[in-house]
C-alpha positions in Angstrom: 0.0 0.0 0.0 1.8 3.5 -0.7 2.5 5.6 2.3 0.2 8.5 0.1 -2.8 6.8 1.2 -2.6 8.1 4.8 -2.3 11.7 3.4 -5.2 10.8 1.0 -7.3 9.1 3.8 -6.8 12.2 6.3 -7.5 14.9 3.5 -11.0 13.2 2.4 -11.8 12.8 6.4 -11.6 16.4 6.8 -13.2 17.5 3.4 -16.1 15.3 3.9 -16.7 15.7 7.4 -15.7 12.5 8.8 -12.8 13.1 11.4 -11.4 17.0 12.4 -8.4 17.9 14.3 -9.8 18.7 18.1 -10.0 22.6 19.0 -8.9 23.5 15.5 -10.1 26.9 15.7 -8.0 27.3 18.7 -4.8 26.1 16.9 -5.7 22.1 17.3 -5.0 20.3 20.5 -2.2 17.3 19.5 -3.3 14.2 18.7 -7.2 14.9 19.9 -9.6 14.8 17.2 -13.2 14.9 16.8 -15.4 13.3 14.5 -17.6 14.8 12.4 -21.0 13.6 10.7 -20.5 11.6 8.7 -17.5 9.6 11.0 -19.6 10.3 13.9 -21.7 7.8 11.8 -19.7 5.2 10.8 -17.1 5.0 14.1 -20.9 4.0 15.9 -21.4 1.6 13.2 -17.9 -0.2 13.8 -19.1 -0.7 17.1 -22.5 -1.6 16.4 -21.1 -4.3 14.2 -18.9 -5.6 17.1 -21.9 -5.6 19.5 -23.8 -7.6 17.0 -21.1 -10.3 16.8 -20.2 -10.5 19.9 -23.4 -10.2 22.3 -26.3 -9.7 19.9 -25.5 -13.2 17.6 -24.4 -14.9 21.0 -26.1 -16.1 24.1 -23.1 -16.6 26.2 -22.1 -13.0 26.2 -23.9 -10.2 28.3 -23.4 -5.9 27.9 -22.3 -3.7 30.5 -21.4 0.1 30.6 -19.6 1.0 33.4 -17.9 3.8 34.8 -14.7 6.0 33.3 -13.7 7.3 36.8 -12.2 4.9 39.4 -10.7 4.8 42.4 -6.6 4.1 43.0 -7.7 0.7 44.9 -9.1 -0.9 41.3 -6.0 0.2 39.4 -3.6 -0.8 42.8 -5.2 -4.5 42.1 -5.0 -4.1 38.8 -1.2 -3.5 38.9 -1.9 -0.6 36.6 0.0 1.8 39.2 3.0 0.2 39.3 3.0 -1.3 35.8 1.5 0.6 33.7 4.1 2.6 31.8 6.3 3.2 28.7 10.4 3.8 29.2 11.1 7.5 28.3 14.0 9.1 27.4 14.8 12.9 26.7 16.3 14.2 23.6 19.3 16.6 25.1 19.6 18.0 21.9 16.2 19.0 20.6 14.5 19.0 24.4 12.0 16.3 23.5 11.0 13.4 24.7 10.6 10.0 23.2 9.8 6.3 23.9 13.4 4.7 23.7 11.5 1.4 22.5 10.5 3.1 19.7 14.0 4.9 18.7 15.7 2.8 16.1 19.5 2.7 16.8 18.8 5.8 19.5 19.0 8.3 16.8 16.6 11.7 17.5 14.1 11.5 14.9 14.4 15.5 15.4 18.4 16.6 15.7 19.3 13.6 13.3 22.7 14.0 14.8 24.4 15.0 17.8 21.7 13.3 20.0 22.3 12.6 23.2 19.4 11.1 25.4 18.9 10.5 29.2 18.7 7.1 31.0 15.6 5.9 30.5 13.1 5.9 32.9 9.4 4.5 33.6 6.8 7.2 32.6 3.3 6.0 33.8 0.6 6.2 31.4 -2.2 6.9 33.8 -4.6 9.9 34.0 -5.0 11.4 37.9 -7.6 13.8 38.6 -9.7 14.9 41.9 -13.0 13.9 42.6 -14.9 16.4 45.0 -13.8 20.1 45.8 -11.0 19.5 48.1 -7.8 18.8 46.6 -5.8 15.5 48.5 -4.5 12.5 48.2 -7.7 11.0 49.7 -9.7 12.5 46.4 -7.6 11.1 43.8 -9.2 9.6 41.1 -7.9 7.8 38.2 -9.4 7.8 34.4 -9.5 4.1 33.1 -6.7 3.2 30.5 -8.7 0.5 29.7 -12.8 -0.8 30.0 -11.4 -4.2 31.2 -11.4 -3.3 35.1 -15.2 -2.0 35.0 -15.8 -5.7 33.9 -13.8 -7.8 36.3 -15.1 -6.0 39.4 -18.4 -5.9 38.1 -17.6 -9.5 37.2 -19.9 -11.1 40.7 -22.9 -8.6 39.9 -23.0 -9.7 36.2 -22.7 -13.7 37.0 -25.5 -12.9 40.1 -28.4 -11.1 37.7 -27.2 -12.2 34.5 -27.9 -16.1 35.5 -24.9 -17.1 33.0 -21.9 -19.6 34.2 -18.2 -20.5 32.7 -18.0 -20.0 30.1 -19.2 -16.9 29.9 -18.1 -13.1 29.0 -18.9 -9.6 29.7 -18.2 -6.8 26.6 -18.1 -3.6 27.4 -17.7 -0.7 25.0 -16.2 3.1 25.8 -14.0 5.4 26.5 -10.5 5.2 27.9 -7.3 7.2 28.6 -3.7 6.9 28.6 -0.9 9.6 28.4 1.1 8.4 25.8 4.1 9.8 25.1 4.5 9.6 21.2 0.9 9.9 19.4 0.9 9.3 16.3 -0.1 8.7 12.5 -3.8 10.3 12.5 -6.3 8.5 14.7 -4.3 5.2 14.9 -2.3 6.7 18.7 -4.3 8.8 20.5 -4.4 10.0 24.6 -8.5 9.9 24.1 -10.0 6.7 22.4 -12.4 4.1 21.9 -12.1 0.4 23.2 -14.2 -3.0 22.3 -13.6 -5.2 24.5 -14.9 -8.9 26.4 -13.6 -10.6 29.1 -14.6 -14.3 28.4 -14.7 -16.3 31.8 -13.7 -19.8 31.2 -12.6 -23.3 33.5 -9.0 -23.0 34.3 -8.6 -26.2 31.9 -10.3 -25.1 28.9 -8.8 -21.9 28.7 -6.1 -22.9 25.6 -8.7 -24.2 23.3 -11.0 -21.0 24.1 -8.0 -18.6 23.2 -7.3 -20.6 20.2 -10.7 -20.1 19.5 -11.0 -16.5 19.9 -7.7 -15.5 18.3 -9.7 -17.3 15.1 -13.0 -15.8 15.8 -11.7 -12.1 15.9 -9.3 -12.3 12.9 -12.4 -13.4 10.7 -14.1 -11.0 12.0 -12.4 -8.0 10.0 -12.2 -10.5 7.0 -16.0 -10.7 7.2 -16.7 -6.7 6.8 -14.2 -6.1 4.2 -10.9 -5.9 5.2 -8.8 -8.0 2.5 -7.0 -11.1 4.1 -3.5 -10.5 2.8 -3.8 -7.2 4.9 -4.1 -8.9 8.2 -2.3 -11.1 10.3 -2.1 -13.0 13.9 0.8 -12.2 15.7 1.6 -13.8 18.5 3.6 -12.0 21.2 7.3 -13.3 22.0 7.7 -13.8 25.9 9.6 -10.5 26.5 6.3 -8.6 25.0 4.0 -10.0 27.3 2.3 -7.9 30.1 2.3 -8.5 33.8 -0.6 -10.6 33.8 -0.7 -12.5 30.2 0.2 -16.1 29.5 -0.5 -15.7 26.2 -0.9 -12.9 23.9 -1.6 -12.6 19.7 -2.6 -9.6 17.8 -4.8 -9.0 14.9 -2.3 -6.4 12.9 -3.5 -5.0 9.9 -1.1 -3.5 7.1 -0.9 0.6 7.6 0.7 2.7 5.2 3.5 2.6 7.7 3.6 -0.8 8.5 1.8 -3.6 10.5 0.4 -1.9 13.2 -2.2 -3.8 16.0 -5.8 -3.7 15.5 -6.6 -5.7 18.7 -5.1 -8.1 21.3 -6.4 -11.5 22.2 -4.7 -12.0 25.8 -4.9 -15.2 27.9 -5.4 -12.8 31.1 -5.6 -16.4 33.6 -7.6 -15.5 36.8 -5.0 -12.7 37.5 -6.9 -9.6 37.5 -10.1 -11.7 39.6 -7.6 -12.8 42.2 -6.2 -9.3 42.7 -9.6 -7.8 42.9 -10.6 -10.8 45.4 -8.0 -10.5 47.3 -8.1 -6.3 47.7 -11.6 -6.2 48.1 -12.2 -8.9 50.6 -14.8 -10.2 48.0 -14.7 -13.6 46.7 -14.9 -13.8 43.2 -14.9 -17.1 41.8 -17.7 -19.6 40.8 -19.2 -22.7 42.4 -19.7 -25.1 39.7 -23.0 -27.6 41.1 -22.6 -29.7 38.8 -19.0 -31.0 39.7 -19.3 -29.4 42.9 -16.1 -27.7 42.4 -15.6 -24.2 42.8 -12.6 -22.0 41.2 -11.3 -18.4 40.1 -12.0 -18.4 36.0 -9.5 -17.5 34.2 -10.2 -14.8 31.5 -9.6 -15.1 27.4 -9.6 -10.6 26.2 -10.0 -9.9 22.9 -9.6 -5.9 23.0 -10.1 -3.9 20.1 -9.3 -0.2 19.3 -12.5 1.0 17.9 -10.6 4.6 16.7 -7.8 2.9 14.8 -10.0 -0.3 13.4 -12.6 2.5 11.8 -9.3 4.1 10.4 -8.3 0.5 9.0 -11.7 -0.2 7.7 -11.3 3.3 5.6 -7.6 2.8 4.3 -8.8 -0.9 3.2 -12.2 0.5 1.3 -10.3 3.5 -0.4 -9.7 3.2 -4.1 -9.7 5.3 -7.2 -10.6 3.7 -10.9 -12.2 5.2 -14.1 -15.4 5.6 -15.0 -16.7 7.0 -18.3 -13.1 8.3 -19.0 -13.3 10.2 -15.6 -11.1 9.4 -12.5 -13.4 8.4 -9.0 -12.7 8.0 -5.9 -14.4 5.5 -3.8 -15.1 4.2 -0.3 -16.0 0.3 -1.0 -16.8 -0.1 2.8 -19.1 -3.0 4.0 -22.7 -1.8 4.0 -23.0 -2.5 7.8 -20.1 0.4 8.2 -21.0 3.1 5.4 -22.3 6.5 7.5 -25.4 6.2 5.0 -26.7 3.1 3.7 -28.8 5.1 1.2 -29.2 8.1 -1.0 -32.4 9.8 -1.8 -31.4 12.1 -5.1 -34.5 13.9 -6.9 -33.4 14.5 -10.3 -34.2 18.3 -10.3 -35.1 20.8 -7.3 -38.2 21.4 -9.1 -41.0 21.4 -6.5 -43.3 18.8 -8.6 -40.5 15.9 -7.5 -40.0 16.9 -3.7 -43.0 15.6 -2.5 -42.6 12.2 -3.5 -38.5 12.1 -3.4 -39.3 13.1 0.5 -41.6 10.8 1.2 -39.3 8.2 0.0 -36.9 9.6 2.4 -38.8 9.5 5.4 -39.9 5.9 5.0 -36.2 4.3 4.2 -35.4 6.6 7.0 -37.3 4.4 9.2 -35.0 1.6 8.8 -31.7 3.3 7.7 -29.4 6.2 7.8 -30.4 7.6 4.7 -29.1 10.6 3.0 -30.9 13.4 1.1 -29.3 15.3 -1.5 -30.7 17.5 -4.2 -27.7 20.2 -5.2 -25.9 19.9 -8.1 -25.8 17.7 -11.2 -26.6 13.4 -10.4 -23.5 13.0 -11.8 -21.2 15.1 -9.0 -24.1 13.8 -6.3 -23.2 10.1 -7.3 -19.2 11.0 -7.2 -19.9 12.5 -3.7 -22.3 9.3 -2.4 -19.1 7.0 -4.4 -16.3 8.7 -2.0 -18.1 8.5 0.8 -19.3 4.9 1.0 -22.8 4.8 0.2 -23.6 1.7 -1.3 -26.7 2.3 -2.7 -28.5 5.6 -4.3 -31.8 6.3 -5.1 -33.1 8.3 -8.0 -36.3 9.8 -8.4 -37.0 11.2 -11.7 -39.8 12.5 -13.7 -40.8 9.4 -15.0 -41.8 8.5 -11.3 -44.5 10.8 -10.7 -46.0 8.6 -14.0 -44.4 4.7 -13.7 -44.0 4.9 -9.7 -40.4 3.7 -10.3 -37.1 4.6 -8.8 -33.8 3.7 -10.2 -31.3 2.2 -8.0 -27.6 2.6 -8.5 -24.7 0.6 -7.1 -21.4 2.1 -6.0 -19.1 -0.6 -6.5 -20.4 -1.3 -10.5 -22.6 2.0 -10.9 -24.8 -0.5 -12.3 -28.6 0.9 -12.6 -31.6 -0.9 -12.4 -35.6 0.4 -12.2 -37.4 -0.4 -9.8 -41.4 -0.1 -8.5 -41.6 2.7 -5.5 -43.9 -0.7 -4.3 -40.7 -3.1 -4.0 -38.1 -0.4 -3.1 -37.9 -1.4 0.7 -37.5 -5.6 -0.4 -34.9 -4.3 -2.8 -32.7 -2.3 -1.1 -32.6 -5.1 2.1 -31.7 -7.6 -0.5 -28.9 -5.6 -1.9 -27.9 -4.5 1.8 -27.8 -8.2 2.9 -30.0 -6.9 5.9 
């Protein structure tokens, strides 16, 4: 893939109103953005299609929402506070500071010579704040770097109401934070971001073939909306890699224009973080199993997805450019399930004697889909415009409708056209759709 894509990916994000840089008008704010439109759209469809998958289409898996705010005592279990960081190192040359894992040869990506850098250092990646209006360290407060705590101490409450038993999982979608200390390449690093993630509560003894079984299950899962095979791969950690609580690690990486960067981690988490929380707490948290009258800590299978940098790998793998009728195009092929807009409503002509009917087919499509309504400019620049940004299908209504009470449907991928009776529309387009 050429590294121009990235450029060409970030310039159509902000031009069509899919991803901004944060506080722009106030000079930007680094490596913040905010999503506009039409990526406010499709980054809620990305996770809409990994709730589907993985609680909707199962009945072993259960939803949660919990809180972004925590206490020092979950992340002191956790062993976030005294693990959770990244070795820094200053730059004497150029003032700045880097990651010195990600230095190559411990040259200053910004003097280029004459570096000279500082021992390294740990540089935790936690976010401390103060809950209540006295400042202390008894109001201390700590954002979540990641959703998987909420879960885990939540994990008793869940298997109480929710009825389920091993094996089991709680997914969770949301926000966390971490202070990195090299963002980078668009929305792929960033301090604020999205997460996808399940714990998946399994007997101690059937924990290998679950992992194997997730690490299969999640790959195919990117495969199955779009993403081409060749541009993914399972990578499984090497022993030094692995974090404080993981006997087993792979990541789904996917091909960036810069190289193979992770998508998600599948970690074989073992019944570390439920043992810390038990034993912190004072709570048990295990499970009595009746049926072999046994009762043990699960051990815990993670697949953890970035939601941010997945929509960004979703994009880069949809974007292409080809000819049509002698003229270049540029097009998002992006799984239905992901496009911001399933559909386009297009009148022909702003004439008044189409609107009626052209919003009335609008409003009932609108029912089931995101549908989008656009009647400036030629069809021709309104189907370039629906082509870049993803919608797959667009429907015109012409003056031969107010006679025939047809539409004409037209694909992006082929810009095939076919007519249609205003009658069958809704069949149509879910058959074309796939839902």
């Amino acid at each position: 893939m050429p590294a121009k894509e990235l450029d060409q990916i970030v310039n159509l994000c902000k031009r069509r109103g899919f991803v901004f840089p944060s506080a722009e008008i106030y000079g930007g704010f680094r490596s913040s953005y905010d999503y506009g439109p039409l990526g406010s759209l499709m980054l809620r469809n990305v996770k809409d299609a990994w709730v589907r998958t993985m609680v909707q289409l199962r009945d072993d898996v259960v939803l949660i929402d919990a809180a972004i705010l925590g206490p020092p005592q979950i992340f002191e279990a956790s062993g976030h506070l005294a693990n959770f960081s990244d070795p820094l190192v200053d730059c004497t040359v150029c003032k700045r500071r880097f990651r010195e894992d990600h230095l190559e040869d411990r040259d200053c990506p910004q003097s280029k010579k004459g570096c000279e850098f500082t021992e390294s250092r740990g540089f935790n990646l936690m976010f401390k704040t103060v809950a209540g209006p006295v400042e202390g360290s008894g109001a201390e407060v700590y954002l979540r770097p990641e959703t998987a705590q909420g879960m885990f101490v939540n994990f008793g409450n869940v298997l109480q109401t929710s009825r389920k038993r091993p094996p089991f999982g709680i997914a969770q979608v949301g926000k966390s934070f971490r202070n990195e200390i090299t963002p980078g390449n668009f929305i792929f690093r960033t301090r604020e971001f999205e997460q996808m993630e399940m714990e998946f509560f399994v007997p101690p003894a059937d924990s290998a073939q679950w992992y194997s079984y997730w690490c299969t299950e999640r790959l195919e899962w990117y495969v199955n909306l779009g993403i081409p095979r060749d541009m993914l791969r399972l990578r499984p950690h090497d022993a030094d890699e692995l974090s404080h609580y993981s006997a087993g690690t792979s990541d789904v990486e996917f091909l960036f224009p810069w190289g193979w960067g992770e998508l998600e981690g599948i970690a074989q988490r073992t019944n570390y973080d439920l043992t810390q929380h038990s034993t912190h707490s004072g709570n048990k948290l295990d499970f009595f199993d009746q049926a072999t009258n046994e009762r043990y800590v699960p051990y815990v299978i993670e697949p953890a997805a970035g939601a941010n940098r997945t929509m960004a790998a979703f994009m880069l793998a949809a974007y292409d450019e080809d000819i049509i009728n002698d003229e270049p195009r540029t097009v998002l092929r992006l799984h239905p399930r992901l496009a911001p807009y399933k559909v386009a409503v297009l009148p022909l002509s702003k004439k008044e004697t189409l609107t009626p009917l052209a919003k009335k087919i609008y409003a009932d499509l609108s029912n089931r889909y995101m549908v989008d309504y656009d009647e400036t400019q030629a069809i021709g620049r309104r189907y370039r415009r629906q082509d870049e940004i993803g919608t797959p299908l667009c429907v015109t209504v012409d003056f031969d409708s107010l006679e025939d009470n047809a539409v004409t449907i037209r694909e992006r991928d082929t810009t095939q056209q076919a007519r249609v009776a205003i009658a069958d529309l809704m069949g149509e387009l879910t058959l074309r759709l796939g839902f």
